[in-house]
One Martini backbone bead per residue (centre of mass of N, CA, C, O) as a GRO file, in nm:
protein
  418
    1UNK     BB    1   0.084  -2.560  -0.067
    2UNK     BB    2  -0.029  -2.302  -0.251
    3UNK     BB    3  -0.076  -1.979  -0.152
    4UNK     BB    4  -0.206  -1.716  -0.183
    5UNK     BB    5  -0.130  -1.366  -0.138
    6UNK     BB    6  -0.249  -1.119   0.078
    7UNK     BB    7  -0.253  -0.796   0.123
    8UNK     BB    8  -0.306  -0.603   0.432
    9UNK     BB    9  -0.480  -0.325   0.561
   10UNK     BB   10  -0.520  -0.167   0.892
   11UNK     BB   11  -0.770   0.096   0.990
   12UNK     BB   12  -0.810   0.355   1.257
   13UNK     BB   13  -0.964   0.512   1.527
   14UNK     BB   14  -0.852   0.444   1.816
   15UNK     BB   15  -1.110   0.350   1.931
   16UNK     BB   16  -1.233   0.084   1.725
   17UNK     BB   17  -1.082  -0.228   1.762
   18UNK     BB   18  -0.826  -0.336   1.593
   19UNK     BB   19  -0.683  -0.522   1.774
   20UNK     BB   20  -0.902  -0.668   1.815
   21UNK     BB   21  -0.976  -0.773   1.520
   22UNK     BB   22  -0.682  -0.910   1.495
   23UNK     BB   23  -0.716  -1.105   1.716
   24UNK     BB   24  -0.967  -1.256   1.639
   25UNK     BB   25  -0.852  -1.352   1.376
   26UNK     BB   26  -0.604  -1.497   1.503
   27UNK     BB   27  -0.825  -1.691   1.677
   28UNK     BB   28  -1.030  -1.837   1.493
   29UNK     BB   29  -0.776  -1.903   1.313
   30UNK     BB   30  -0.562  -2.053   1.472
   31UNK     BB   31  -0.276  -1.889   1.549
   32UNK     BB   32  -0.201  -1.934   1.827
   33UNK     BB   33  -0.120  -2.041   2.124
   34UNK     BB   34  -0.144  -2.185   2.416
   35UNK     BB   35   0.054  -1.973   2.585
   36UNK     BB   36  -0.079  -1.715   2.448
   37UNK     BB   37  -0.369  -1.784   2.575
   38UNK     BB   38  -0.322  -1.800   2.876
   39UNK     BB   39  -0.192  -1.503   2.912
   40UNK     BB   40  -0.462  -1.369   2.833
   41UNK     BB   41  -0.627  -1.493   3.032
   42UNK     BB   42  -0.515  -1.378   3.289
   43UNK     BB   43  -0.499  -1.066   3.186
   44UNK     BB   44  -0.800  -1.050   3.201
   45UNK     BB   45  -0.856  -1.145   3.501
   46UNK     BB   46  -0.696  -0.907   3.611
   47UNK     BB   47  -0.864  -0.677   3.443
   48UNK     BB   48  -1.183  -0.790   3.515
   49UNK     BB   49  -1.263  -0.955   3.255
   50UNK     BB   50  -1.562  -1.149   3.139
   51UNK     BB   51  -1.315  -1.158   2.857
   52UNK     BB   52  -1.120  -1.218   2.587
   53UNK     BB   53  -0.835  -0.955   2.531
   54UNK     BB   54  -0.746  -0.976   2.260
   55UNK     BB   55  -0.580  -0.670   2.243
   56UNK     BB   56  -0.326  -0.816   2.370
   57UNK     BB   57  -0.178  -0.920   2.130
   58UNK     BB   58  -0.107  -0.643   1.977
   59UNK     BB   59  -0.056  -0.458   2.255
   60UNK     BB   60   0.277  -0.458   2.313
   61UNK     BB   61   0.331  -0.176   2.139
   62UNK     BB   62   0.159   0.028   2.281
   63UNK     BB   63   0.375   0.164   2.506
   64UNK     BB   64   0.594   0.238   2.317
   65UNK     BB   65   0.417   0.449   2.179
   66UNK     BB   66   0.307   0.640   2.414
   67UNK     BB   67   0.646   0.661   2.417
   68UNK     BB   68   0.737   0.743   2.096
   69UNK     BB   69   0.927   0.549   2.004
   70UNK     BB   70   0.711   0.376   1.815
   71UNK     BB   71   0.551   0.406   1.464
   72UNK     BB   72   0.538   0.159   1.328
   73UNK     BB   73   0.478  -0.062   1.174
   74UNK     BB   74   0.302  -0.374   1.185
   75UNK     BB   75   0.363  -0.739   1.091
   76UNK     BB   76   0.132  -1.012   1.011
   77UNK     BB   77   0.055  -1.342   0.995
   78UNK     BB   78  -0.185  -1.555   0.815
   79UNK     BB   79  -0.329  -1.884   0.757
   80UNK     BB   80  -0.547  -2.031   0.526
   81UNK     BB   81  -0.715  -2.302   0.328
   82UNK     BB   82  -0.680  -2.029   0.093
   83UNK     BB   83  -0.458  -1.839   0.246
   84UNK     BB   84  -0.235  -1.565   0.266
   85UNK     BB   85  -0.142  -1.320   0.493
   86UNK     BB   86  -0.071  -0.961   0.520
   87UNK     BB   87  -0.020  -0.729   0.745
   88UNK     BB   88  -0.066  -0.467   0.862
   89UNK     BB   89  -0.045  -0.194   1.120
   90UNK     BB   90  -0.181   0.074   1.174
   91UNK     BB   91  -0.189   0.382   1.350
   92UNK     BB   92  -0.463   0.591   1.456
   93UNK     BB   93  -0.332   0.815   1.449
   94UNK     BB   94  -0.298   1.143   1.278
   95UNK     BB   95   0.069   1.149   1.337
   96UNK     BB   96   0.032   0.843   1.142
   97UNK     BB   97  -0.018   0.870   0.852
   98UNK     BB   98   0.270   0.782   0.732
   99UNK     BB   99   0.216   0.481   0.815
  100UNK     BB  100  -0.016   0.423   0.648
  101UNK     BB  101   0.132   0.507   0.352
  102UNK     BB  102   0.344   0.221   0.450
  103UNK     BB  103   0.129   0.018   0.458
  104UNK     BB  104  -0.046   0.104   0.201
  105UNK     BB  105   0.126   0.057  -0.046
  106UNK     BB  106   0.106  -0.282  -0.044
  107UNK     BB  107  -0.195  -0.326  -0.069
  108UNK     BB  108  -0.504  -0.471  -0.163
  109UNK     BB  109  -0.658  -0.425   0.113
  110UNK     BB  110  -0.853  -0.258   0.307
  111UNK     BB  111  -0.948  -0.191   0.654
  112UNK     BB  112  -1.181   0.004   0.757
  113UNK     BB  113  -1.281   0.114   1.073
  114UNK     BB  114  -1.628   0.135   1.224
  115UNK     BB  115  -1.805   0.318   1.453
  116UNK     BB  116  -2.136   0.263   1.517
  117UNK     BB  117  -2.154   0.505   1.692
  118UNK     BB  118  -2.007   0.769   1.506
  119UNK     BB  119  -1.929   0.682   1.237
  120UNK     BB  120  -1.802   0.953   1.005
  121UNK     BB  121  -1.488   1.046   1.049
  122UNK     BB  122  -1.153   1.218   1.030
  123UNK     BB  123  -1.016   0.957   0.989
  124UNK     BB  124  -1.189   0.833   0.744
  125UNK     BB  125  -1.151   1.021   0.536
  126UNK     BB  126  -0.821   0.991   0.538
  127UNK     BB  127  -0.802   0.660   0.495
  128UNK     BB  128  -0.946   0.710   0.224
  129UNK     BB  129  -0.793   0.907   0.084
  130UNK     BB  130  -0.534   0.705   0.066
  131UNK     BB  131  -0.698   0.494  -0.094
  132UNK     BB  132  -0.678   0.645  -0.302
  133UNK     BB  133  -0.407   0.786  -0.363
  134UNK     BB  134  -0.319   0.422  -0.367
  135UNK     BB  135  -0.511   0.245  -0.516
  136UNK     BB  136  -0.662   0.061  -0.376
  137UNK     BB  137  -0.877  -0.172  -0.505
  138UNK     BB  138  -0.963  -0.304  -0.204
  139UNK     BB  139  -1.268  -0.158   0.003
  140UNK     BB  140  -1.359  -0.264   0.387
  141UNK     BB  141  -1.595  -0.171   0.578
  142UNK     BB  142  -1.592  -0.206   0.950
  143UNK     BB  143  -1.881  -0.204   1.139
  144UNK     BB  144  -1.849  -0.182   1.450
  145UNK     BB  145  -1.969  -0.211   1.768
  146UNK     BB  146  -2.305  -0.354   1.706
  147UNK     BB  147  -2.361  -0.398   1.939
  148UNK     BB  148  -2.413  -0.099   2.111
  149UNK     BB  149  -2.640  -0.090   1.854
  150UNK     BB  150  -2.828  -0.357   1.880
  151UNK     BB  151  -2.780  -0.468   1.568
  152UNK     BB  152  -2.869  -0.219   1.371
  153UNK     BB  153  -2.997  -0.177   1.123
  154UNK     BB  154  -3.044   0.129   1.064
  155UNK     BB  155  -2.796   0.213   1.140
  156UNK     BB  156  -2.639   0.084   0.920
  157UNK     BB  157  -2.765   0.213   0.675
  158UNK     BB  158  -2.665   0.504   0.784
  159UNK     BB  159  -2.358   0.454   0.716
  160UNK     BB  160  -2.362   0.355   0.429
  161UNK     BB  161  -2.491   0.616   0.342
  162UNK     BB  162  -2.196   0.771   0.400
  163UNK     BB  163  -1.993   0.561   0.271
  164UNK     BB  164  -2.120   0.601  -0.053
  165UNK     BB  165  -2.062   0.873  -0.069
  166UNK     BB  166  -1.733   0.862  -0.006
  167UNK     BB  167  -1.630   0.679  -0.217
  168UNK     BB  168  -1.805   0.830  -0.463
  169UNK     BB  169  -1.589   1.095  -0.419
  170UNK     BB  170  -1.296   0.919  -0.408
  171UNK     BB  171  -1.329   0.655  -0.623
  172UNK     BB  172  -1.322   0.389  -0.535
  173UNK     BB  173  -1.316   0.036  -0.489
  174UNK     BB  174  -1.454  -0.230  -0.432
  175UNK     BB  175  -1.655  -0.209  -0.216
  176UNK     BB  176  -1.746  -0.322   0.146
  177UNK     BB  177  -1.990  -0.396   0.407
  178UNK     BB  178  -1.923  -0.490   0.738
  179UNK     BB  179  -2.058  -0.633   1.009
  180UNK     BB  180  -1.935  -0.588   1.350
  181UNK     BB  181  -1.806  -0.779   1.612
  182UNK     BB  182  -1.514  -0.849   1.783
  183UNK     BB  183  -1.553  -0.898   2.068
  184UNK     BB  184  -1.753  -1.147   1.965
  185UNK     BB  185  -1.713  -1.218   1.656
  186UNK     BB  186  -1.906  -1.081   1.458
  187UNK     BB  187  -1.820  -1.165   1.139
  188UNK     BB  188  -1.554  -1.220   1.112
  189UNK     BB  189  -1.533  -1.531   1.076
  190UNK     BB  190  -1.829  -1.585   1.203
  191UNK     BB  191  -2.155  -1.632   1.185
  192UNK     BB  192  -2.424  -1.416   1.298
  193UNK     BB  193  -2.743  -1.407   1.464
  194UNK     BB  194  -2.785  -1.104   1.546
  195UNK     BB  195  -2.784  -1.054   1.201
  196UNK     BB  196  -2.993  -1.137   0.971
  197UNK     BB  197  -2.986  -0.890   0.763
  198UNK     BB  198  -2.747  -1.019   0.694
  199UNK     BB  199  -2.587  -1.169   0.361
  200UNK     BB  200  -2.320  -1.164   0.338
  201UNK     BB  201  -2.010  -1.170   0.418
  202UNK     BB  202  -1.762  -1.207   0.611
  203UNK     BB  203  -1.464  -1.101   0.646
  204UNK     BB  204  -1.299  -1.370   0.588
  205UNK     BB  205  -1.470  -1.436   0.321
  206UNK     BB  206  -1.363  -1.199   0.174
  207UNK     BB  207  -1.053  -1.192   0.201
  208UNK     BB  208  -1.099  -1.503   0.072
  209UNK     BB  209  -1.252  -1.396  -0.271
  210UNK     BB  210  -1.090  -1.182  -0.312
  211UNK     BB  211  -0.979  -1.034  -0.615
  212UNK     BB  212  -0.635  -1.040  -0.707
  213UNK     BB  213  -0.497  -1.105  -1.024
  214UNK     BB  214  -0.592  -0.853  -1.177
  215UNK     BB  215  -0.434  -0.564  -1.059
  216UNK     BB  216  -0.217  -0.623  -1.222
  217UNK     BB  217  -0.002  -0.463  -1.512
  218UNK     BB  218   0.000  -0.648  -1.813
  219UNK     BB  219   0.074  -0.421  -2.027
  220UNK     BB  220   0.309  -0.264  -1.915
  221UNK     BB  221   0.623  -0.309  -2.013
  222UNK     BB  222   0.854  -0.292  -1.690
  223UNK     BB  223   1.209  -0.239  -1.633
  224UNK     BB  224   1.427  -0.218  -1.387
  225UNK     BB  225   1.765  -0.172  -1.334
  226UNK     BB  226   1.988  -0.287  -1.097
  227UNK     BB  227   2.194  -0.468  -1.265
  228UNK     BB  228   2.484  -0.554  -1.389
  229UNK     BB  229   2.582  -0.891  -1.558
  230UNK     BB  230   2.968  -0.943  -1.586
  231UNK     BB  231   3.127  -1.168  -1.636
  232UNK     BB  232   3.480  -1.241  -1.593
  233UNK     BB  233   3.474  -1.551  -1.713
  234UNK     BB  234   3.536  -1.689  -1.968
  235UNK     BB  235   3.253  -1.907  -2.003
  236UNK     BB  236   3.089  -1.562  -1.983
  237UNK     BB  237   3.250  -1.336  -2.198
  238UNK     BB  238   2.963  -1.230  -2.310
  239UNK     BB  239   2.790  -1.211  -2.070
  240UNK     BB  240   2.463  -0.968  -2.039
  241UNK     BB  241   2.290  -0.908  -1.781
  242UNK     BB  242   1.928  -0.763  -1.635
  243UNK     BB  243   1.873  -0.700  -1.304
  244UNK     BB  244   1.532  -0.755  -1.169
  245UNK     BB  245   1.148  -0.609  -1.118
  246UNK     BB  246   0.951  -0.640  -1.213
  247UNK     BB  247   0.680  -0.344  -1.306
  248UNK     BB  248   0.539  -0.486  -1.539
  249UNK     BB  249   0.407  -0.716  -1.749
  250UNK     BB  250   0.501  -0.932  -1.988
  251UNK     BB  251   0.796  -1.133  -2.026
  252UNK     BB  252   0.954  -1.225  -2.379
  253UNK     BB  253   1.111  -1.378  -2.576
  254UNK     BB  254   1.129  -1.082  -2.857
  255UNK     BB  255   1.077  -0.882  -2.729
  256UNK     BB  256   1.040  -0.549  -2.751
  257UNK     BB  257   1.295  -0.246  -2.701
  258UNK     BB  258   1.328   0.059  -2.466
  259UNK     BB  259   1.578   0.248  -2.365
  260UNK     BB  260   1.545   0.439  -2.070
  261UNK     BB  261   1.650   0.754  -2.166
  262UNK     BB  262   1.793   0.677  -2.480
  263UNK     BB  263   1.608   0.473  -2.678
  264UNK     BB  264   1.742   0.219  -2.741
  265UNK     BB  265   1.690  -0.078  -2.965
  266UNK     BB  266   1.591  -0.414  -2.911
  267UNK     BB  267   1.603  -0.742  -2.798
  268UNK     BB  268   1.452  -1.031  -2.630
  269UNK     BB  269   1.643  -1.315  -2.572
  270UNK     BB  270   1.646  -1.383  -2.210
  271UNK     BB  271   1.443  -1.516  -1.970
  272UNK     BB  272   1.620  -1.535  -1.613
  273UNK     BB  273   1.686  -1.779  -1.360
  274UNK     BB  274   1.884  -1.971  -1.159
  275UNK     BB  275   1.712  -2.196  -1.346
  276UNK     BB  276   1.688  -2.038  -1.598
  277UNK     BB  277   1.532  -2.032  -1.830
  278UNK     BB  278   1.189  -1.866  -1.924
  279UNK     BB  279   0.897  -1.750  -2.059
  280UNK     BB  280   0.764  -1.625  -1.823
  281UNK     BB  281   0.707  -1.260  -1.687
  282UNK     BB  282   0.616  -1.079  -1.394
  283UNK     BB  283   0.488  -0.927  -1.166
  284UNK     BB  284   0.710  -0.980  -0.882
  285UNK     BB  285   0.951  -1.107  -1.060
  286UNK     BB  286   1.269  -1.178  -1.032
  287UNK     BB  287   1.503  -1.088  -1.347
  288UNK     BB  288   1.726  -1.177  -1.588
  289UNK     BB  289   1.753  -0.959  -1.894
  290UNK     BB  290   1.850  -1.049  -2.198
  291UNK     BB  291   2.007  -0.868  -2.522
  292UNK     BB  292   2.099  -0.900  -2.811
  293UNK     BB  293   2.229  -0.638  -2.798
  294UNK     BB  294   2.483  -0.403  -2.718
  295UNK     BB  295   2.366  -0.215  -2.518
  296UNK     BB  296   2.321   0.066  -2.315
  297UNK     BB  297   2.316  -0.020  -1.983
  298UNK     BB  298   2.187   0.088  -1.670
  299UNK     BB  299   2.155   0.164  -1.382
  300UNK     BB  300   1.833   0.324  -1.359
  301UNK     BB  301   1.679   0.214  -1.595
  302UNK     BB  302   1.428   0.114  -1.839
  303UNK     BB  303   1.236  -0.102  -1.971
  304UNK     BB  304   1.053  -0.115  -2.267
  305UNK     BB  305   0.742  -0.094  -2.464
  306UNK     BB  306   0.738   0.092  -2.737
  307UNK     BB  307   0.463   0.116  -2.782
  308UNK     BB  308   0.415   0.144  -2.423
  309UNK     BB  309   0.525   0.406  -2.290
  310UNK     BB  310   0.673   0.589  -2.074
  311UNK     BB  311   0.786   0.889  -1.914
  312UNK     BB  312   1.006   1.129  -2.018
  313UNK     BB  313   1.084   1.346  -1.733
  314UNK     BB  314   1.119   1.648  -1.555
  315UNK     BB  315   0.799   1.700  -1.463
  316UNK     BB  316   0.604   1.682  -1.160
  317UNK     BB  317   0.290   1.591  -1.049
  318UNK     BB  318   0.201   1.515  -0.737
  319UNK     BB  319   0.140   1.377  -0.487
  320UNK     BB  320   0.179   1.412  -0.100
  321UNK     BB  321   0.303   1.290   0.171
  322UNK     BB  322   0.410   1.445   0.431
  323UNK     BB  323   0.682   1.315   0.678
  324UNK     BB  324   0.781   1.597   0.847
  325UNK     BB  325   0.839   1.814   1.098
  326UNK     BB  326   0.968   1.982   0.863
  327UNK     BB  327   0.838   2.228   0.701
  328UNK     BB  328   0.740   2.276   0.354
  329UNK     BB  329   0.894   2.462   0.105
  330UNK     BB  330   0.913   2.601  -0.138
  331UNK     BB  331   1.230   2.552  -0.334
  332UNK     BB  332   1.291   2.267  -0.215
  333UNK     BB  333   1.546   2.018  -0.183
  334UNK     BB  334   1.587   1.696  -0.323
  335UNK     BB  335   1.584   1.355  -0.328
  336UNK     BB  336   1.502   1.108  -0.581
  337UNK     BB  337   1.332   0.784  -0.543
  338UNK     BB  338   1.308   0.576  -0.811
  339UNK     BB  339   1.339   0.297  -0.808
  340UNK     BB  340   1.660   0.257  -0.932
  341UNK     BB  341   1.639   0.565  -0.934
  342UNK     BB  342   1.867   0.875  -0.878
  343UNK     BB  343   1.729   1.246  -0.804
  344UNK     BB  344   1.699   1.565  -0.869
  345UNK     BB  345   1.506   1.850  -0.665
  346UNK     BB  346   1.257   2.071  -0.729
  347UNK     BB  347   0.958   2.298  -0.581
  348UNK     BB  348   0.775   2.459  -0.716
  349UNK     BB  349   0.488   2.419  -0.624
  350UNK     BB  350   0.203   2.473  -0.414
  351UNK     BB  351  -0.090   2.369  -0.536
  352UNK     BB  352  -0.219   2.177  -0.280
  353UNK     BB  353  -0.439   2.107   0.009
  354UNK     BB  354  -0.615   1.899   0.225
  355UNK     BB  355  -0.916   1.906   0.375
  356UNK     BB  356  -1.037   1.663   0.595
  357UNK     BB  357  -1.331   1.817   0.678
  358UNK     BB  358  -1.420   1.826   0.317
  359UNK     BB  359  -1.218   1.754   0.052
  360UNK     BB  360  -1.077   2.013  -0.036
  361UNK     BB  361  -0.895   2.227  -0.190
  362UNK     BB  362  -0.649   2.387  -0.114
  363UNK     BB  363  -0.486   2.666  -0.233
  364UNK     BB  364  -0.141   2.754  -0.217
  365UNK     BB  365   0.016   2.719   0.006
  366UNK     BB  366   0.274   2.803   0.179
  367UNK     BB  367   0.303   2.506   0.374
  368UNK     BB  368   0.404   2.190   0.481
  369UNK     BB  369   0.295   1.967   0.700
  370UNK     BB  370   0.256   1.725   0.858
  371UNK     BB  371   0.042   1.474   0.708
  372UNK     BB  372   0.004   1.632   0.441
  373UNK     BB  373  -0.199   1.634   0.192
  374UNK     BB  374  -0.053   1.691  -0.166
  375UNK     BB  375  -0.037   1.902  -0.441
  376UNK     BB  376   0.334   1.891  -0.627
  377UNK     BB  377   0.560   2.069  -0.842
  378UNK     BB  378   0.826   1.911  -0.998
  379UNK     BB  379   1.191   1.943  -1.071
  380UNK     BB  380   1.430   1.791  -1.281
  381UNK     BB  381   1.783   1.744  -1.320
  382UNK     BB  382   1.684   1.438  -1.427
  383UNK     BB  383   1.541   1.226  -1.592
  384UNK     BB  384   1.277   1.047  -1.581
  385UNK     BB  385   1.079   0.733  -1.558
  386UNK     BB  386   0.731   0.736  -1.615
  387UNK     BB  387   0.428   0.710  -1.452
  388UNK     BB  388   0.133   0.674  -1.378
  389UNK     BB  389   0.039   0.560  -1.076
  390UNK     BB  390  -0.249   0.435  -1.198
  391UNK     BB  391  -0.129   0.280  -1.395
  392UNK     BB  392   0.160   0.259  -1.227
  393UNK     BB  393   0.294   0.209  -0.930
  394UNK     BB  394   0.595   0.126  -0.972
  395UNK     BB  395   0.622   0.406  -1.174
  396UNK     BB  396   0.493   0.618  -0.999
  397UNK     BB  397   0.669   0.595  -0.706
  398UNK     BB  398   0.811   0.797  -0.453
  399UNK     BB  399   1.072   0.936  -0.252
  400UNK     BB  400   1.212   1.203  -0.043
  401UNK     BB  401   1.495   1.323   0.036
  402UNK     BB  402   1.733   1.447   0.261
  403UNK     BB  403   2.049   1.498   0.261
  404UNK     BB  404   2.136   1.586   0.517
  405UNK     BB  405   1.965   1.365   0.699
  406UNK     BB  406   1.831   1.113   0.495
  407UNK     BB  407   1.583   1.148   0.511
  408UNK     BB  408   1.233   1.059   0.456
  409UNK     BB  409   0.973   1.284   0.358
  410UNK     BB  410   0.838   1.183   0.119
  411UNK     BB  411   0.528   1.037  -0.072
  412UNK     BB  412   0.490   0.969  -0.380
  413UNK     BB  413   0.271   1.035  -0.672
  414UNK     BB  414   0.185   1.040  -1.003
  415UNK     BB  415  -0.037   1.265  -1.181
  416UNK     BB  416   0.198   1.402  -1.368
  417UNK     BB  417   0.371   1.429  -1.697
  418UNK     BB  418   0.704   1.619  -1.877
   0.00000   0.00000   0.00000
C-alpha cells in the first residue's frame, strides 16, 4: 500500500497541551505498544492523576531539554489508512525559536495550538509569522483545553476572530481551526458530543484530506548538481550524467537546458535512475540527468528551464531567523550555503527586525540578537543561482555558516536578488 507521506510541524507556547496532543494522537490511531501503554498508565497512577497523562509519551526528552542538554526538533511518525504522517515537534519556549525554524522548514502543515483560556499570545504570533515566512502551504490552529472554558461556542468565536485578523496580517494560506480538548480526546482523532456547535472536521480528519499534491512547484524546472558522474570503465567511455535532486519542475528527455551561472545551452538527453531511464522526474526525485552535448557543468551547478530561470545574484536581501548566541552585526562575513553550492558573503545592512509584540518591524537595527528574525541585505563574493524563497523555497533557502567554529548560525529566504 502506497501511501501519501505529509509532514507537519506542531508548535505552541509550554503549557498548551501540544505533548497531550502529540501523545493523544498516536494513543487514537493506535500507534502505541502495549507495554509503552501499561508504563504510561502505571505512571500516571503514580502522580495520582485519574486518566491517562498521554504527555508522558512525548515528554521523555524533556528532562534533557530542561537541562539545556537538547532543545533538537523530535520527529515521530505514525501512519493512518489514508496517510504517512511525519511531525516535527518544535519545543514551545521562546529561546527555541530556531528549532520551530528547523521543524517547520519542510513540513507541509503546521499545526499551531493556541490556549482557549489565554487565546493569541506572544508565543502565537511568533509562530504564525514563522509560517508566513516559510510559506508553509497549511495552516491550524487547535484552540486546546475547550474543556477549561466549558465548551464555550462563544469563546471560541472570540478567538477565531483575533486568529482570522493575525492569520489575514501575516497573509497566511488556507487557514483552518478545530476546536479541541487533547486531554479528553475531544476531536482530535474521534468526533466529539461536548460540542454540537462545531461541524467542521477532527484534526485527524483535517490532516488526513488536507490537499498537498498541489504546493510543490511542477513550473519551474531547477536541478542543482551533486555529483558529476564519469565512470572510468571502457564501457561507459563517454558515459557523462549530473546526479542531484529535482528542486522544482518536471524534468524529461528533450527539455531545453540552461546551464547557470555560465549560461551555457544544452538539450536533456536522458532522466535516469538505478533501474535505468524514466520519462519524467518531479521534486522531490533523485535522479541523474544526462545532456545531449558535452557542456562544461560542475557540482554546486544548476540545471534550469531557458524559458523560466533562476536570477543569477551578487546580491540579496533575504529573511533571516539569526540562530547564535552571539549577536550578529552589520559587516560580519560568513560562508553561505545554498543547494549544493557554497558562497562566501559580506552582511551589508541590517534593513529591519520584528517586534514580536505588534508585527511592525522596527528598521536599522544595530545588531541581531538570538531567535531574532529579520530582513538583511547580503552581498556575495561569487554569484549564486536563486529564485524567491515563494517561488520556489528549495532554490530559495540558504544557511549562513561562522566559518571560525563552523556552526550555522542563521537561516534565510531569499525575498529579492539582483
Amino acid at each position: 500500500m502506497h501511501t501519501e507521506l505529509l509532514r507537519l510541524v506542531t508548535a505552541g507556547s509550554v503549557d498548551d497541551g501540544k505533548s497531550t496532543l502529540i501523545g493523544r494522537l498516536l494513543y487514537d490511531t493506535k500507534q502505541i505498544m502495549v507495554d509503552q501503554l501499561e508504563h504510561i498508565e502505571d505512571a500516571s497512577r503514580r502522580r495520582g492523576h485519574d486518566y491517562v497523562d498521554l504527555a508522558l509519551l512525548t515528554d521523555g526528552l524533556r528532562a534533557e531539554r530542561e537541562q539545556g542538554i537538547t532543545i533538537d526538533v523530535a520527529y515521530r511518525s505514525f501512519i493512518t489508512m489514508r496517510r504517512r504522517f511525519q511531525l516535527a515537534d518544535a519545543p514551545g519556549h521562546v529561546q527555541y525559536t530556531r528549532n520551530m525554524v528547523t521543524g517547520a522548514s519542510t513540513a507541509e502543515v503546521a499545526v499551531i495550538l493556541v490556549d482557549a483560556r489565554k487565546g493569541v499570545i506572544e508565543q502565537t504570533r511568533r509562530h504564525s509569522y514563522i509560517a508566513s515566512m516559510l510559506a508553509i502551504p497549511h495552516v491550524t490552529y487547535a484552540v486546546n483545553k475547550m474543556d477549561l472554558v466549558d465548551f464555550s461556542a462563544d469563546r471560541f468565536t472570540e478567538i477565531e476572530g483575533e486568529l482570522q485578523r493575525l492569520a489575514d496580517r501575516l497573509g497566511l494560506h488556507d487557514v483552518r481551526l478545530i476546536p479541541i480538548s487533547a486531554l479528553r480526546g475531544d476531536n482530535v482523532v474521534d468526533r466529539t458530543e461536548a460540542m454540537p456547535w462545531y461541524e467542521g472536521p477532527t484534526l485527524l480528519e483535517h490532516l488526513e484530506t488536507v490537499e498537498i499534491a498541489g504546493d510543490r512547484n511542477l513550473e519551474d524546472r531547477r536541478f542543482p548538481v551533486q555529483w558529476v558522474i564519469r565512470p572510468m570503465a571502457d564501457e561507459y567511455h563517454d558515459y557523462r550524467g549530473y546526479a542531484g535532486q529535482v528542486a522544482g519542475g518536471v524534468w524529461r528527455a528533450g527539455d531545453d537546458v540552461v546551464v547557470l551561472p555560465s549560461g551555457l545551452r544544452s538539450r536533456v538527453a536522458a532522466v535516469e535512475t538505478l533501474d535505468g531511464p524514466i520519462e519524467a522526474a518531479a521534486s522531490p526525485q533523485s535522479v541523474t540527468i544526462r545532456l545531449e552535448d558535452d557542456v562544461d557543468v560542475s557540482r554546486g551547478d544548476i540545471l534550469a528551464d531557458p524559458e523560466r530561470p533562476p536570477i543569477v545574484a551578487r546580491e540579496l536581501t533575504a529573511h533571516l531567523c539569526w540562530m547564535s548566541e552571539r549577536p550578529l552585526e552589520p559587516r560580519a562575513r560568513f560562508a553561505v550555503k545554498h543547494t549544493t553550492r557554497n558562497a562566501r558573503a559580506i552582511v551589508e545592512e541590517l534593513v529591519s527586525v520584528v517586534d514580536m509584540d505588534t508585527l511592525e518591524d522596527r528598521p536599522s537595527p544595530e545588531r541581531l540578537e538570538l531567535n531574532d528574525l529579520a530582513v538583511v541585505r547580503l552581498r556575495l563574493a561569487e554569484p549564486l543561482v536563486v529564485d524567491s524563497y515563494e517561488r520556489n523555497p528549495p532554490t530559495g533557502a540558504f544557511i549562513l555558516i561562522d566559518e571560525s567554529s563552523n556552526d550555522t548560525v542563521a537561516a534565510g529566504m531569499v525575498l529579492k536578488a539582483s
